[in-house]
BAFI-3210 file (N, C-alpha, C; in Angstrom, 3 decimals, decimal comma, padded with zeros to 6 digits):
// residues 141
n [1|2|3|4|5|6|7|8|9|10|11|12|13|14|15|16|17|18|19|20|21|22|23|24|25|26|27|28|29|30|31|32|33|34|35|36|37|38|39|40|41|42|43|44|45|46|47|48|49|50|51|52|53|54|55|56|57|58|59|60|61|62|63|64|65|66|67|68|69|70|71|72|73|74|75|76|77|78|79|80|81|82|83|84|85|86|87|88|89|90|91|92|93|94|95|96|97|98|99|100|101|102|103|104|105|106|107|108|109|110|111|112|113|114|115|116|117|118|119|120|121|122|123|124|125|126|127|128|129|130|131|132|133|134|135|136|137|138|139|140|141]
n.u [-006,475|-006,017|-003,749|-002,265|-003,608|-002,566|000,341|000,334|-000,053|001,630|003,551|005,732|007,192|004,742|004,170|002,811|001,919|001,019|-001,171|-003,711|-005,769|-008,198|-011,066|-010,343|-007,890|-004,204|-000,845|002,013|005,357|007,282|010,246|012,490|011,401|011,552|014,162|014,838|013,211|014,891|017,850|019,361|022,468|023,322|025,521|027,402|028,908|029,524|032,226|033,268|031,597|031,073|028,921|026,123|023,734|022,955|022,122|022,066|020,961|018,441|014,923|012,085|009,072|005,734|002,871|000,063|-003,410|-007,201|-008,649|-007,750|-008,981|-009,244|-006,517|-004,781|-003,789|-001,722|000,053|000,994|002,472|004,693|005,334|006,349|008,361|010,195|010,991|011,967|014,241|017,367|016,197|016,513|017,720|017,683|017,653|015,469|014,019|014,682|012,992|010,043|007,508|009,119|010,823|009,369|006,092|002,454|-000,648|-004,077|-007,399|-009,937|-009,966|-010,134|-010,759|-010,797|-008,910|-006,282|-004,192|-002,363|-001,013|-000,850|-000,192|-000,715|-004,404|-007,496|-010,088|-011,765|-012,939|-015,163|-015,379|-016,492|-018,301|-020,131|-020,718|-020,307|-020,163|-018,145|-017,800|-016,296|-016,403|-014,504|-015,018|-017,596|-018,318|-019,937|-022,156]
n.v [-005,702|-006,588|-006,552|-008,722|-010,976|-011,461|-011,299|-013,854|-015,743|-015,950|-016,290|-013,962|-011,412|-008,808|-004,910|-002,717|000,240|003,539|005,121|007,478|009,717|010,366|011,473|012,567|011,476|009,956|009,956|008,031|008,452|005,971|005,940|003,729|002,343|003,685|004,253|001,421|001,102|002,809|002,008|002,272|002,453|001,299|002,424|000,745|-000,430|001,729|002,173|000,195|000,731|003,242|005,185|006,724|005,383|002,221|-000,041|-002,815|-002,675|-002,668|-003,179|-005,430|-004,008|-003,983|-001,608|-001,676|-001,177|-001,134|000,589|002,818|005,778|009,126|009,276|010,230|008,793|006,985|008,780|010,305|008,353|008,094|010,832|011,078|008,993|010,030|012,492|011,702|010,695|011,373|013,186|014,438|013,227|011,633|009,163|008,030|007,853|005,024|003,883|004,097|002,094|-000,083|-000,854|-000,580|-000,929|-000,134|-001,424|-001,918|-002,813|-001,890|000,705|004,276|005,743|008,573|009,158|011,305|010,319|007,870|005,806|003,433|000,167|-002,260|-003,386|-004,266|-003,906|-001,478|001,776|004,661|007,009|009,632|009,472|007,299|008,053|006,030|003,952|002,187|-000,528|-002,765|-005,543|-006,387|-003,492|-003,784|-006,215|-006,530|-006,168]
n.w [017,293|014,526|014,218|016,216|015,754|013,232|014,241|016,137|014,072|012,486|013,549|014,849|016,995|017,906|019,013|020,356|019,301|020,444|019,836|019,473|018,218|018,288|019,984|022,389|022,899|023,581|022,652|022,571|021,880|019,613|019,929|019,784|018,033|015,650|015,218|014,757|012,396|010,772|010,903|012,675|013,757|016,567|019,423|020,325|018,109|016,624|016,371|014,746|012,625|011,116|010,019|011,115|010,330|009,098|006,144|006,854|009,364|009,500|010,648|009,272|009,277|010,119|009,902|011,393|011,245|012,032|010,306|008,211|008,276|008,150|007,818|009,533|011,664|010,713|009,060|011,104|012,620|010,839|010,436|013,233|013,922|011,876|012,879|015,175|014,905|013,264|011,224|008,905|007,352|003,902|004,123|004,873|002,672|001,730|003,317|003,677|002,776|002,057|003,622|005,839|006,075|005,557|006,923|006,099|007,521|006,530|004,458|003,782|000,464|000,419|002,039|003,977|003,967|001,478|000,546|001,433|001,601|001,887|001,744|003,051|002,223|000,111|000,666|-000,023|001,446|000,946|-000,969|000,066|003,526|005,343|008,188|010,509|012,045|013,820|015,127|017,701|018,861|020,221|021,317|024,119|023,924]
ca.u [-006,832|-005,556|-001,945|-002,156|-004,192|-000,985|001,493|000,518|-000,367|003,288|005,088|006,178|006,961|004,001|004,557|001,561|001,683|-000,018|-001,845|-005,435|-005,801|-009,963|-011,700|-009,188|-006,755|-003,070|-000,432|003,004|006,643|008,225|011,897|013,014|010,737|011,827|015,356|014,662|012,526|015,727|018,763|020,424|023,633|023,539|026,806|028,412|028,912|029,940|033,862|033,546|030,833|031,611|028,182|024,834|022,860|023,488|020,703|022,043|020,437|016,947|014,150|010,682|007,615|004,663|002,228|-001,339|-004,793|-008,104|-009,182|-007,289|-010,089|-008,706|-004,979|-004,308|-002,681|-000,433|000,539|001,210|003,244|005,634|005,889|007,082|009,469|011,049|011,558|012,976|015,569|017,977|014,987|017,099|018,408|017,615|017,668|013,949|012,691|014,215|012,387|008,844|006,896|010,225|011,479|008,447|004,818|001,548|-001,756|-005,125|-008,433|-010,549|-009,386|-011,135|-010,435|-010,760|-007,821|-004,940|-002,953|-003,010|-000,026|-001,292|000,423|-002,077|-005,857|-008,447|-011,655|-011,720|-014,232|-015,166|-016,854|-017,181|-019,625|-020,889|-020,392|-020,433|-019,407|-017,430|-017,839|-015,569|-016,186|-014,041|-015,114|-018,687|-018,178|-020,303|-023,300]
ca.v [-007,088|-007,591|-007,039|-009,671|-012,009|-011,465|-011,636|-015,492|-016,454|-015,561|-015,950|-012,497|-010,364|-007,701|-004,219|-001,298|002,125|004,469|006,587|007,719|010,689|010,916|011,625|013,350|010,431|010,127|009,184|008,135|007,926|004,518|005,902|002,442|001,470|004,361|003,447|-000,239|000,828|003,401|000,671|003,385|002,178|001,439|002,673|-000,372|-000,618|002,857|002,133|-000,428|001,169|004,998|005,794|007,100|004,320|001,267|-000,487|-004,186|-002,732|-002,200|-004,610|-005,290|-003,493|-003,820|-001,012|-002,410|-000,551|-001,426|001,358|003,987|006,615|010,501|009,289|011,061|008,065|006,711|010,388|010,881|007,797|008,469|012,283|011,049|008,437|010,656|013,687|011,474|009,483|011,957|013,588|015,381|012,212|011,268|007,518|007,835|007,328|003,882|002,695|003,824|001,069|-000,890|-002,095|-000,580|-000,693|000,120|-002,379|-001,491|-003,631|-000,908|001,669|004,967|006,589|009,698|009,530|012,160|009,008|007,468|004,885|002,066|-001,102|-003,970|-002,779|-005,413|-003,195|000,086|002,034|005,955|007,895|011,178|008,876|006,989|008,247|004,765|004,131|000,926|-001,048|-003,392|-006,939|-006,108|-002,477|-003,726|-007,098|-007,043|-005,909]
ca.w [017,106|013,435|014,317|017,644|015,203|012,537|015,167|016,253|012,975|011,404|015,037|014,761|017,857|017,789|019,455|020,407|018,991|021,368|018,548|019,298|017,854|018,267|021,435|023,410|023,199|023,633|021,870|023,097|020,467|020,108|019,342|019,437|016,931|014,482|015,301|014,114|011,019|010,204|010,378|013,597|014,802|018,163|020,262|020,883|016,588|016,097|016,172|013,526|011,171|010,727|009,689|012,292|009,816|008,231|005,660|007,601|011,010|009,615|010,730|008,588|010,153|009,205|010,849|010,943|011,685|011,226|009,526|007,213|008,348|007,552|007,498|010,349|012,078|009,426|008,710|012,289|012,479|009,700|010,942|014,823|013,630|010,945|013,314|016,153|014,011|012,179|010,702|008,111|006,391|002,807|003,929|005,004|001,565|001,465|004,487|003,637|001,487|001,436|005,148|006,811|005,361|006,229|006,061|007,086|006,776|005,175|003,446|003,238|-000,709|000,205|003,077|003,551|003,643|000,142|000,486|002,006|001,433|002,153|001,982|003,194|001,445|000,389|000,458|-000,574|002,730|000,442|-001,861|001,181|004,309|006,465|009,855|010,485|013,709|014,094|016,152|019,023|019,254|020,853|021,531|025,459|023,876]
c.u [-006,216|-004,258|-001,584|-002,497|-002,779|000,443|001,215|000,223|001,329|004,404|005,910|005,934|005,814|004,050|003,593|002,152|001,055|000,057|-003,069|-005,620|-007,014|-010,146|-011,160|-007,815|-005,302|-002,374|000,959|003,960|007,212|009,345|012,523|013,086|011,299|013,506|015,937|014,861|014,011|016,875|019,942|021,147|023,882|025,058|027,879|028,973|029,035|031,633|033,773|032,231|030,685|029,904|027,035|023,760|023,154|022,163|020,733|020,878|018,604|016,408|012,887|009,523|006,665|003,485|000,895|-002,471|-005,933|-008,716|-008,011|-008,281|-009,979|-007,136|-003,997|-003,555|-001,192|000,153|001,434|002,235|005,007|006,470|007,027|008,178|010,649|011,540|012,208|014,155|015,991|016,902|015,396|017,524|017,664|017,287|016,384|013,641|012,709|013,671|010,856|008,511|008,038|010,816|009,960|006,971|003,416|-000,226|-003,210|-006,800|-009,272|-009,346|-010,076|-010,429|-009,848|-009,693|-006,886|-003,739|-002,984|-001,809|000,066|-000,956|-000,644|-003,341|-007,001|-009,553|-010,939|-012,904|-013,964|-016,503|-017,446|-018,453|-020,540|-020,300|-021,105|-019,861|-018,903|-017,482|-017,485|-015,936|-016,001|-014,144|-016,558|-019,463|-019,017|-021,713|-024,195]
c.v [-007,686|-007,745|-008,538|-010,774|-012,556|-012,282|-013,212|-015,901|-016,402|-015,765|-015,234|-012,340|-009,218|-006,503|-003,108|-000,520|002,457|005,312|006,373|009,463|011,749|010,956|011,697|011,825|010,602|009,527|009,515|007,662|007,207|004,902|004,818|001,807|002,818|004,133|002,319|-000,083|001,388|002,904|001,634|002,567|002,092|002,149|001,907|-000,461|000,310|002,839|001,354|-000,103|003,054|005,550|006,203|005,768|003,368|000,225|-001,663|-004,174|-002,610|-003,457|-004,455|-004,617|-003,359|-002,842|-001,250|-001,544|-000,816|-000,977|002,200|005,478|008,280|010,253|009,696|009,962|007,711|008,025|010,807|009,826|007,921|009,868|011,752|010,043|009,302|011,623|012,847|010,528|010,391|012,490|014,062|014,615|011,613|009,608|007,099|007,201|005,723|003,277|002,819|002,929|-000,070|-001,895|-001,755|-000,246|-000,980|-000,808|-001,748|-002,609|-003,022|000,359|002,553|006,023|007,645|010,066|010,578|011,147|007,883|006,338|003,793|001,035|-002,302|-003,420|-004,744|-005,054|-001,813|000,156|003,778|006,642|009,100|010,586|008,309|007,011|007,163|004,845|002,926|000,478|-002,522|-004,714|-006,570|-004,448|-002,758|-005,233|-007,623|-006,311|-006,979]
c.w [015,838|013,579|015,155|016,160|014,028|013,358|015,600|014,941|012,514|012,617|014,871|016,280|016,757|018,795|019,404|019,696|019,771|020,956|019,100|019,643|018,098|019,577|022,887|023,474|023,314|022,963|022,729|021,576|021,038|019,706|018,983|018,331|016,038|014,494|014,582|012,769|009,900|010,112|011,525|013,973|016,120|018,699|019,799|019,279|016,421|015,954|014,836|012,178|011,568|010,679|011,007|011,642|008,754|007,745|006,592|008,914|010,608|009,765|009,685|009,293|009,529|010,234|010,305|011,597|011,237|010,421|009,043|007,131|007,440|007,068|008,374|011,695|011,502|009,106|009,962|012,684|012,035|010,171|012,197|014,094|012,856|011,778|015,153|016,122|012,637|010,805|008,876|006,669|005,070|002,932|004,292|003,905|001,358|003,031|004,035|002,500|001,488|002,685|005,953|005,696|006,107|005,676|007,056|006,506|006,147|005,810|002,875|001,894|-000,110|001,470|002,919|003,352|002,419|-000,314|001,272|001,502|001,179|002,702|001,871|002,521|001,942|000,073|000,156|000,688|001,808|-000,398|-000,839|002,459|005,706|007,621|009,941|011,667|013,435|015,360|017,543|019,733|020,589|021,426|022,999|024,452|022,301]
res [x|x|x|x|x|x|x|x|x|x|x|x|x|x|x|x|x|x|x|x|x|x|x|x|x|x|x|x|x|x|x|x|x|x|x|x|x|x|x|x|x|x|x|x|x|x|x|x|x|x|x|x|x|x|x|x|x|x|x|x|x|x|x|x|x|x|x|x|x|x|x|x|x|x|x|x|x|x|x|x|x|x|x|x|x|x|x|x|x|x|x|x|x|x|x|x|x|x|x|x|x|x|x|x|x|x|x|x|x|x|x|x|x|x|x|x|x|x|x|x|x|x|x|x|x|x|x|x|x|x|x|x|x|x|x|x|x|x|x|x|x]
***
C-alpha cells in the first residue's frame, strides 16, 4: 500500500517484489529489476559500450515496506539481485544507498537490516515487543 500510494503521488511507475518470507510464503526474483538497479548493458549496446555495466544505464529504485521487522526481506532483496547480476562485481557498492534505497514505515532497532534509508518510526521490539497492524492488513473487520 505505501509504495502504490508513492507511486501516484510522484507519478512513478511502481513494480511488486514477490518477498514473503513468513508463513510459508513465496518469493519470486525480479532479474530485470536487479539489471535496472545495476546499470547492465542490454545486447543491442554491447558493440558500442565494451563494458557488461555502465553507471548511464542505472535507474533510481526505491524499495518500500511497511515494516523493517527482522531484516530478513531487505537482506533477502539485496542478496537475490546481487547474485543474479554479475554477482562478483565491485560496482554493487555504488548502487546500494546511492541509485537504489530502501524506505520502510517503521523501523524495528533491533533488525539484521540496519541500513534503511527513509524510516517513518522506529521502534525497539527487544525493549518492547509490539505487534504492528497495519490499516490494510484488517481492513473487513
Amino acid at each position: 500500500m505505501p509504495a502504490v500510494q508513492l507511486s501516484h503521488y510522484l507519478k512513478i511507475p511502481m513494480h511488486s517484489l514477490q518477498v514473503s518470507l513468513h508463513d510459508g510464503g513465496s518469493t519470486d526474483s525480479n532479474c530485470w529489476m536487479s539489471e535496472d538497479a545495476f546499470g547492465y548493458v542490454p545486447l543491442e549496446f554491447k558493440e558500442t559500450i565494451k563494458s557488461t555495466f555502465d553507471p548511464s544505464f542505472r535507474k533510481n529504485i526505491l524499495i518500500v515496506d511497511d515494516i523493517n521487522d527482522s531484516g530478513a526481506t531487505f537482506n533477502w532483496v539485496k542478496q537475490d539481485w546481487m547474485s543474479s547480476c554479475l554477482p562478483d562485481n565491485s560496482a554493487w557498492n555504488a548502487v546500494w544507498h546511492k541509485t537504489v534505497r530502501f524506505a520502510a514505515l517503521i523501523n524495528n532497532e533491533a533488525s539484521d537490516f540496519k541500513d534503511v534509508d527513509y524510516i517513518g518510526k522506529s521502534i525497539n521490539k527487544v525493549e518492547s515487543p509490539e505487534w504492528c497492524v497495519f490499516p490494510w492488513e484488517n481492513w473487513w473487520s
